[in-house]
N, C-alpha and C positions, 0 to 999 in steps of 0.2 A: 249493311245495317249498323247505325251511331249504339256502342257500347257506352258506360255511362263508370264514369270513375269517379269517388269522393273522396276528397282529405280532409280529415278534419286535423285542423294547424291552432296549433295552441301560442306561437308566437311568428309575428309577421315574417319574420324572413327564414324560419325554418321550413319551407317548403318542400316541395318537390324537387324542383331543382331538376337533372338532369332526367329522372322520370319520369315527368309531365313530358317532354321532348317525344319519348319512345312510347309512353302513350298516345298520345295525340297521331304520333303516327301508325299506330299500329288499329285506330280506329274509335278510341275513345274520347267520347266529351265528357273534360273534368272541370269539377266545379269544388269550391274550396267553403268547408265549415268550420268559421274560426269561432273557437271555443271562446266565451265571455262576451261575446257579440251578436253572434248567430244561436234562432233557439234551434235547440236539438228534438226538441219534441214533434215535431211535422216530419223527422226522419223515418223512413222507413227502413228496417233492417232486413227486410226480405229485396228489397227496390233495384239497387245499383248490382252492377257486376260485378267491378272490383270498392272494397272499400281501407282506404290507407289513413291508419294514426300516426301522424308526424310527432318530431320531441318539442323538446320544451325546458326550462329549466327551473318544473317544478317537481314536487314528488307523485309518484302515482298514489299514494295513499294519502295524500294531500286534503280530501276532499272537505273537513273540518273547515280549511281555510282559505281553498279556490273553491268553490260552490258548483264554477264552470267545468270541472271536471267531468266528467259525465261520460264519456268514452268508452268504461267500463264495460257499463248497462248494455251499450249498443253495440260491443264487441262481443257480451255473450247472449244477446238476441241473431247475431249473424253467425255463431256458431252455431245455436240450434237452430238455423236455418241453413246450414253447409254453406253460407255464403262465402265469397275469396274475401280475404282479406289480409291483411299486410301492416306489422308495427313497426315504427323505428324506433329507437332509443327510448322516450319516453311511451310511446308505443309502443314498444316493446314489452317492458314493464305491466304496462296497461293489460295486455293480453294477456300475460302470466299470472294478474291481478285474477285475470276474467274466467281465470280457470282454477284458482283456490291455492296459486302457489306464491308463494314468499317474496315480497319484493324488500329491500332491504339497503341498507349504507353500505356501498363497496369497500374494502379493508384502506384502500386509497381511490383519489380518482384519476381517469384518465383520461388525458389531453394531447394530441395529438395524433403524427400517423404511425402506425406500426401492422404487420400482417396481423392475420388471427390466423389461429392452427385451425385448422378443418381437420374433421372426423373422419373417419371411414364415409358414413353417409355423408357428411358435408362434400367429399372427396368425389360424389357421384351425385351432386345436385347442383342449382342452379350456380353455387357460391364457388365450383371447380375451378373458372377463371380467376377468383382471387386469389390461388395459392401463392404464396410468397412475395404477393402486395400489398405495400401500403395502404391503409384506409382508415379514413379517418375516425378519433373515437375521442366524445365530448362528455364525458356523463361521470357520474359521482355515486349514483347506486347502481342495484345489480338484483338479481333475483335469482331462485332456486329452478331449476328443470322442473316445467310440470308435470303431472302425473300425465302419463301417454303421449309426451311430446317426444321428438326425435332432436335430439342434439347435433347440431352441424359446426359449433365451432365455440374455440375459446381463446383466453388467454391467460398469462399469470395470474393479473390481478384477479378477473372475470371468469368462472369457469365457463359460466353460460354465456358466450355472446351469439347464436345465434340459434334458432330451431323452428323445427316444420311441426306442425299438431293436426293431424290429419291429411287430408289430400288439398286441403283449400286454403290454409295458414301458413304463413313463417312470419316470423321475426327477427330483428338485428336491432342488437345495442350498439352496432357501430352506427357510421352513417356513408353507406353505398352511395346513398341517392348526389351526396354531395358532389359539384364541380369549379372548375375554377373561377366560375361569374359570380357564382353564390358565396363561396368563401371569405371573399372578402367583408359580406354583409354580416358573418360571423364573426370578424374578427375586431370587427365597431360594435354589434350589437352585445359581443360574450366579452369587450375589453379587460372587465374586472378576474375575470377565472384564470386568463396565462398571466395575470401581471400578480395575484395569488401565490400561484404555481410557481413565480419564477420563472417561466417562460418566456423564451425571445420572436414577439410578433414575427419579427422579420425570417426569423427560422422557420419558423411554423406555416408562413406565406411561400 
């Protein structure tokens, strides 16, 4: 039986990326709802199996001045419906948004790869294999632990980079999903944030 996975992507080439691969083979057809383009209103939040907010490089509290923001609503219509879901970076935000907690300007931001410290729980959940690897981190704000969330991981800047909320949520302010076909489409499409930063493309490649 065809599983049914959605993303909803707020900028073209911040996709799935390496997780569309291990969905599709693990049985799911995914289909992508790009924010500003696609209406949200025909969604259902009871509907799909799994549902994934991809980032983006706007704010989650934004919605004053992208209208298309909307991801919110339909992350906390899929929590009071226990449905799975999955944020990344902007995504991430989104969901912490979606549960009354703080989303906020990181004291700096962070670019590029570095591990995250894993928690005690992080230490015994899905994110066990990233101990002491790289992974990549694109983002500029940062948010508070919500209230009844599990913390699996942080970093200097970041305390919260990533957590489970319940049995059917997590999220990550890094970006797991990322691989090396996709990277490059980051490093054309985000040109202006390492050249910012001071950052060397070619290091970061």
């Amino acid at each position: 039986m065809t599983r049914s996975a959605t993303a909803i992507r707020h900028l073209a080439f911040e996709d799935l990326v390496s997780f569309e691969t291990v969905l599709v083979e693990n049985g799911f057809q995914v289909r992508y709802i790009d924010a500003g383009i696609n209406d949200f209103d025909h969604l259902d939040p009871a509907e799909d199996d799994v549902a994934i907010i991809l980032g983006g490089p706007i704010g989650a509290c934004d919605d004053r001045l992208y209208p298309a923001l909307k991801a919110a609503a339909y992350i906390e219509e899929r929590l009071l419906h226990g449905r799975a879901k999955m944020g990344i970076c902007l995504g991430a935000q989104l969901m912490a948004r979606s549960v009354d907690a703080r989303v906020y300007r990181a004291s700096e931001g962070e670019i590029g790869f570095l591990p995250v410290n894993l928690t005690a729980h992080g230490s015994e959940s899905c994110l066990a294999s990233l101990r002491g690897a790289p992974v990549l981190h694109w983002h500029g704000d940062t948010f508070d632990l919500p209230t009844g969330a599990v913390k699996l991981a942080s970093t200097r800047v970041c305390e919260n980079q990533a957590f489970s909320y319940g049995d059917n949520a997590i999220a990550f302010q890094f970006h797991p999903e990322i691989g090396a076909a996709g990277f490059e489409r980051w490093l054309v499409g985000h040109a202006f944030e390492p050249d910012a930063a001071r950052l060397d493309v070619n290091e970061l490649r």
